[in-house]
C-alpha positions in Angstrom: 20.9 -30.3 -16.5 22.9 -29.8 -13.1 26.5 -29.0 -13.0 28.8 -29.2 -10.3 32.4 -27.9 -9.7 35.4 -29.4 -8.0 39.0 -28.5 -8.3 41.2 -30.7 -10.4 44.8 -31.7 -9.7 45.8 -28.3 -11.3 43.7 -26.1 -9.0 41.7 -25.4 -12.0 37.7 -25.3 -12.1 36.6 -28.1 -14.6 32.6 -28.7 -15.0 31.0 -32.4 -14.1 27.9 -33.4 -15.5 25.6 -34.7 -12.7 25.2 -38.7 -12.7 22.3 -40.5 -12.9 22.2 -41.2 -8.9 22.4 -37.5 -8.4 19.3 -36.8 -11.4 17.3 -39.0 -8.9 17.9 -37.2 -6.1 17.9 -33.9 -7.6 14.1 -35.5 -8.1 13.5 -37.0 -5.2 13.8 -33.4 -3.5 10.5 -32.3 -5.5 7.4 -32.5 -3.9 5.4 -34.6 -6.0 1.4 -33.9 -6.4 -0.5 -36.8 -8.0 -3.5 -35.9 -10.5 -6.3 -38.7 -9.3 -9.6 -39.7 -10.8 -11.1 -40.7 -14.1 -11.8 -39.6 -17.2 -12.3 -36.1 -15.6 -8.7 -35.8 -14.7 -6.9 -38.1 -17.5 -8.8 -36.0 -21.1 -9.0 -32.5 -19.4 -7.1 -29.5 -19.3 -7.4 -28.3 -16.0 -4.3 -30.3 -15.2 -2.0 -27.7 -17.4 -4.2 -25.2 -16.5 -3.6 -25.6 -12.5 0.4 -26.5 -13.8 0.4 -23.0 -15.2 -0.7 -21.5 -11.4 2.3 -22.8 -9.9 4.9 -21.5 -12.7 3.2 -17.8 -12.1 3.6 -18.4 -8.3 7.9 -19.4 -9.5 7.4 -23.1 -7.8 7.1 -25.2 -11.3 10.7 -25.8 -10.9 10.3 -27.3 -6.9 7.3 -30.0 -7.6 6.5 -32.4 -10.1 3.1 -34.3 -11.3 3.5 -38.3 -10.5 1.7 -40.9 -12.0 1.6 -43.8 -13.7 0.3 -42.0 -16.6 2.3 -39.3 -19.3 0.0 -37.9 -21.6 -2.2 -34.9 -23.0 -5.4 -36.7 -24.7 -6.9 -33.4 -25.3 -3.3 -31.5 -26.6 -4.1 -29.4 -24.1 -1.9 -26.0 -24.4 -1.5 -24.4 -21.5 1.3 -21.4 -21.4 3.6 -23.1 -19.9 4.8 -24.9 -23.0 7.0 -28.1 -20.6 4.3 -28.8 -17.8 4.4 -31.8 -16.5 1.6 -34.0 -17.9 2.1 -37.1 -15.2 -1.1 -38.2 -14.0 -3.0 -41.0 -12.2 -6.2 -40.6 -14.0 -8.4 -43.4 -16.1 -11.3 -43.0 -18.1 -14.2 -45.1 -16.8 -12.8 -46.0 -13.4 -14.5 -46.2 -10.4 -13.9 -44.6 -6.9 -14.9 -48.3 -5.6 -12.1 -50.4 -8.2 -9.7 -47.7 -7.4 -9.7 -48.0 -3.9 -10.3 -51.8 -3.7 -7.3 -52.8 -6.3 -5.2 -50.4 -7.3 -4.1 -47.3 -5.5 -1.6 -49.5 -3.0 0.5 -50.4 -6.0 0.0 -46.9 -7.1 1.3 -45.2 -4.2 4.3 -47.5 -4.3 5.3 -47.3 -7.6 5.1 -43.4 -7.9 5.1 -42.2 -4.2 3.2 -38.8 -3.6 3.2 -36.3 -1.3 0.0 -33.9 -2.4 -3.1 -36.0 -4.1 -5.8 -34.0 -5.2 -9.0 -35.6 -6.7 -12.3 -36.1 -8.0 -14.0 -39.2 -8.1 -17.8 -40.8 -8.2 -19.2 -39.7 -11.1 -18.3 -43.2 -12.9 -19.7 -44.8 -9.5 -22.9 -42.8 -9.6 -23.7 -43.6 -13.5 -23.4 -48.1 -12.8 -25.5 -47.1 -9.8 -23.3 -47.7 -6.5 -25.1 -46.5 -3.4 -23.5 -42.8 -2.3 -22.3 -44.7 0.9 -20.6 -47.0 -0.9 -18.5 -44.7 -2.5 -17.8 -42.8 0.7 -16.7 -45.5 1.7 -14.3 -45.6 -1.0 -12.7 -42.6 -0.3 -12.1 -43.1 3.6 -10.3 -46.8 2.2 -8.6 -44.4 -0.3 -7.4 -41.7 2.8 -6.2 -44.6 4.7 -4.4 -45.9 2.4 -2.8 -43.0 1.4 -1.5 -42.5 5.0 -0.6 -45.4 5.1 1.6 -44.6 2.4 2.5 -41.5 3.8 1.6 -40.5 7.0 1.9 -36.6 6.2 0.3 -36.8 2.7 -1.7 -33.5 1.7 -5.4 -34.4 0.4 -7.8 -32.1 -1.8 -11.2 -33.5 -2.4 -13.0 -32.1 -5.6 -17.2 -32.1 -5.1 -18.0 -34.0 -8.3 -18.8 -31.8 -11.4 -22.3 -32.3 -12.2 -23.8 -34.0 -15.3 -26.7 -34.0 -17.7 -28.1 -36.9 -16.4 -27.7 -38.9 -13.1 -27.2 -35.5 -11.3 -29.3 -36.1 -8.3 -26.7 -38.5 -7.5 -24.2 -36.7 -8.1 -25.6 -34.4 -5.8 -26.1 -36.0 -3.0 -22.7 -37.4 -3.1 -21.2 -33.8 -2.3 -23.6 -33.5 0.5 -21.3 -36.2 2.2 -18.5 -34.9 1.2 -17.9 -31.6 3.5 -19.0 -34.1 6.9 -17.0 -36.8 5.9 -14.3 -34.5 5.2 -14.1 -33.4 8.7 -14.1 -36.7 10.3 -11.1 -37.6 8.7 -9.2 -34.3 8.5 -6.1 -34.3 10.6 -3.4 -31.9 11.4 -0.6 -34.1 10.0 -2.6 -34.9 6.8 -5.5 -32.0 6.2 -7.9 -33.2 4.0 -9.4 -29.6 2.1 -12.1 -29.7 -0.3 -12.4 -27.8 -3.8 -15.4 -27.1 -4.5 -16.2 -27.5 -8.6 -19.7 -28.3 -8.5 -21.3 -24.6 -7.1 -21.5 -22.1 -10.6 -20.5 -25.1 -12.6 -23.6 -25.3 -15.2 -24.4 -27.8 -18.2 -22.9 -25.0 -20.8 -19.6 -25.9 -19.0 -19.7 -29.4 -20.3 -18.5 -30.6 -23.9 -20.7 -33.5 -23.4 -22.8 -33.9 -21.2 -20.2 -35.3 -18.3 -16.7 -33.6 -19.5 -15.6 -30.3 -18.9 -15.3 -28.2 -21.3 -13.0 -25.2 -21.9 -14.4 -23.0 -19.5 -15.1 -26.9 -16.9 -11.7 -26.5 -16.8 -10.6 -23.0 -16.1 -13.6 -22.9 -13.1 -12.2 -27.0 -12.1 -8.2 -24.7 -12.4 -9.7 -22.1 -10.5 -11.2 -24.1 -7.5 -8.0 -26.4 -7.3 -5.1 -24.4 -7.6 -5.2 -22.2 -4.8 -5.9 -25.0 -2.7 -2.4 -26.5 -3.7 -0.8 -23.3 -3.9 -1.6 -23.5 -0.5 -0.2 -26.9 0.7 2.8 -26.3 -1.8 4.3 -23.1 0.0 3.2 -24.1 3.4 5.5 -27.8 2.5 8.2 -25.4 0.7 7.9 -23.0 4.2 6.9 -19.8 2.2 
């Protein structure tokens, strides 16, 4: 809670809890990172895991997860006992519906500033065509510019699976090319790369991550925002 100090009539200091108008601001002034995808993102733990990245780097306290989503499926216990556990990510959705009907209403409900994502795998097992889905994403860039025009973009190459994997595969052989046509300076689209060392011993079950999904899915993301954080934060 935020105190602030004026003078009273007396000249005396007296202590005023901060009003709900100045909680929002106090808010508003956080850069807020949105958690994207499916299943992959909503019952993992490489969401605390990346969470726990930023408290070590001492910038927990300046950004904020945003989502429509508040929950820890797999009570996920990361060290950092409070992380923020807003997300955007829902078991069994597809890059295609996501793009198509719901990420406007999304972005305008809880507005973001960082999104970071992985999405295609649910795409790849109902069988939509790999262009198709790339397809999806540029809708999904656009529309997050449209939101906001400076908005920070990571890209996750799509863990792989026990089955369908070709797929899978030649979905993040688009990825890096289309990637570059849309990067721009204003709004850098990066890519984390969680498929390369990522093995079928790193899934619980056959398309989840397990323990050790997530630290390597932690290990490929976080930097990457560590990076657009402090560059946004100018340190």
């Amino acid at each position: 809670m935020r105190f602030s100090s004026i003078l009273s009539a007396t000249g005396l200091a007296r202590l005023v809890v901060a009003g709900p108008v100045q909680v929002v601001e106090r808010q508003a002034q956080k850069l807020r990172i949105m958690p994207l995808g499916d299943s992959i993102t909503e019952i993992t733990c490489w969401r605390g895991m990346v969470w726990d990245q930023l408290a070590r780097a001492g910038l927990a306290s300046q950004v904020q997860y945003v989502g429509s989503q508040n929950s820890n499926p797999q009570d996920c216990r990361p060290s950092t006992a409070d992380w923020d556990q807003h997300h955007e990510g829902h078991s069994g959705w597809l890059a295609i519906d996501i793009a198509n009907n719901y990420l406007t209403n999304r972005l305008k409900t809880t507005p973001a500033d960082i999104v970071m994502f992985m999405l295609g795998t649910n795409d790849v097992f109902r069988g939509r065509r790999t262009s198709d889905i790339i397809a999806a994403y540029s809708t999904m860039v656009s529309l997050m510019r449209a939101a906001n025009p400076k908005m920070k973009i990571i890209v996750d190459l799509v863990i792989p699976a026990s089955f369908n994997n070709n797929a899978i595969q030649a979905l993040n052989a688009r990825i890096p090319e289309w990637a570059r046509s849309l990067n721009s300076t204003e709004s850098p689209i990066v890519i984390a790369d969680c498929y390369t060392d990522f093995s079928t011993s790193d899934l619980r079950n056959g398309v989840h991550p397990s323990l050790s999904g997530d630290r390597l899915i932690a290990s490929r993301v976080g930097p990457l925002l560590l990076g657009y954080v402090r560059k946004a934060l100018g340190q």
